[in-house]
C-alpha positions as CSV (number, residue, x, y, z in Angstrom):
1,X,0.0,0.0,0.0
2,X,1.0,3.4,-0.8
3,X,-0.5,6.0,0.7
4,X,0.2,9.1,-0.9
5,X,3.7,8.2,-1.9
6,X,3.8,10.9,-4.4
7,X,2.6,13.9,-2.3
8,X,4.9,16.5,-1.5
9,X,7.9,15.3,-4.3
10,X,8.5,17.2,-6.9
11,X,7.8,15.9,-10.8
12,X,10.9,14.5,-11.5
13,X,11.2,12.4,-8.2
14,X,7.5,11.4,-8.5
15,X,7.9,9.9,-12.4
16,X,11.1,7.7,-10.8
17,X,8.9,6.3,-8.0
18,X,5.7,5.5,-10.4
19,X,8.3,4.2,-12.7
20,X,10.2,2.0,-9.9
21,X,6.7,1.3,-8.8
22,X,5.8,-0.2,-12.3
23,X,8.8,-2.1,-12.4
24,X,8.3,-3.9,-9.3
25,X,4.6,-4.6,-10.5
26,X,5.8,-5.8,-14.0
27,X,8.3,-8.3,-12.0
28,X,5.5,-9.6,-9.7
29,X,2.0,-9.9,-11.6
30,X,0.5,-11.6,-8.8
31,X,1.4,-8.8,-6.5
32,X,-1.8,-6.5,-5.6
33,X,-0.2,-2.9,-5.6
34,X,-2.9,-0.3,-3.9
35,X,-2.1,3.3,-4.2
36,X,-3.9,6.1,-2.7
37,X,-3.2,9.4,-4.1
38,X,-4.7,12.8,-5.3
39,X,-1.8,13.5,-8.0
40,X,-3.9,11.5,-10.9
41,X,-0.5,11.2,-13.1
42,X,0.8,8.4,-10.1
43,X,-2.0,6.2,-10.8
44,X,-2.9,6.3,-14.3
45,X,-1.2,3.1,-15.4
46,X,-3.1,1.3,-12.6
47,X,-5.4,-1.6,-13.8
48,X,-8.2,-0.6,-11.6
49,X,-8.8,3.4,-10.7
50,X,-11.3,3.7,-7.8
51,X,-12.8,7.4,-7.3
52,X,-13.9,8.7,-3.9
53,X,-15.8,11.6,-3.6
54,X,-17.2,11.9,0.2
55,X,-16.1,8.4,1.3
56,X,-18.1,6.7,-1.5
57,X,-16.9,5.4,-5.1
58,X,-18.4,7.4,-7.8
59,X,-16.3,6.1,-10.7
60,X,-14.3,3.3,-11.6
61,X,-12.3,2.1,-14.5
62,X,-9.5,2.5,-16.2
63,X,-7.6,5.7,-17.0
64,X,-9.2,6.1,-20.5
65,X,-12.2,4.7,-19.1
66,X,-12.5,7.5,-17.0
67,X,-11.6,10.2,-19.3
68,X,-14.2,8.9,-22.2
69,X,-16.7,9.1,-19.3
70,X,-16.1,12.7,-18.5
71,X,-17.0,12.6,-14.7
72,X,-15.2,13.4,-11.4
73,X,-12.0,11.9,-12.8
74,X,-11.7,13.5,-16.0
75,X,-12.5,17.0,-14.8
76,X,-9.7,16.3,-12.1
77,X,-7.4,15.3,-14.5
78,X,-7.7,18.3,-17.1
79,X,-7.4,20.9,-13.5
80,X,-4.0,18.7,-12.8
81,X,-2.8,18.7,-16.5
82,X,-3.4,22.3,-16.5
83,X,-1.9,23.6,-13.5
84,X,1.2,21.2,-14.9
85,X,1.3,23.2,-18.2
86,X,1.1,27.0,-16.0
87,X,4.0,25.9,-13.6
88,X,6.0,25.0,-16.8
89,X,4.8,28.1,-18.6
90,X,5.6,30.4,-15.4
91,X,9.2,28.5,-14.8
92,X,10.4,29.1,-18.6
93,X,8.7,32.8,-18.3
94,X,11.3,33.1,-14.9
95,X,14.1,31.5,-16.8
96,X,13.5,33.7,-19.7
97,X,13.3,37.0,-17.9
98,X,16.2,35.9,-15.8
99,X,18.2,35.3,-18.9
100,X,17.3,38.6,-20.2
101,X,18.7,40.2,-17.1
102,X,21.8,38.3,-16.9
């Protein structure tokens, strides 16, 4: 069980544990792997995706399961994938500025 293995890591740190995590999966298919997490990109490789909204599953599926269904899940996702893209677009906009300082 991992419970929120992915929380407070930045994105570069969090793609070598889902990768590591994967890897150990892979090796072992009859090993159950359960991870609870709110950063969507950690479990959507995962078989099974269970969505809880107020102790209760709403949704469950695969990642492009969920998506195509455009529920709790997908809207989720595009709000992650989003903020993603702004972080990157504010980090090059610093880098840039900082550049043109320098």
């Amino acid at each position: 069980i991992f419970d929120e293995a992915t929380s407070s890591l930045d994105s570069i740190t969090e793609k070598a544990i889902t990768e590591t995590i994967q890897r150990v999966e892979k090796s072992r298919p009859t090993l159950m792997t359960i991870l609870v997490a709110h950063r969507l990109s950690t479990v959507a490789h995962a078989d099974r995706i269970y969505v809880l909204e107020k102790g209760k599953i709403t949704e469950q599926g695969t990642h492009t399961e969920l998506i195509n269904r455009a529920g709790l899940y997908a809207a989720l996702w595009r709000e992650q994938i989003a903020s993603k893209h702004e972080q990157g677009s504010s980090s090059e906009k610093n880098l840039r500025e900082t550049t043109a300082t320098a």
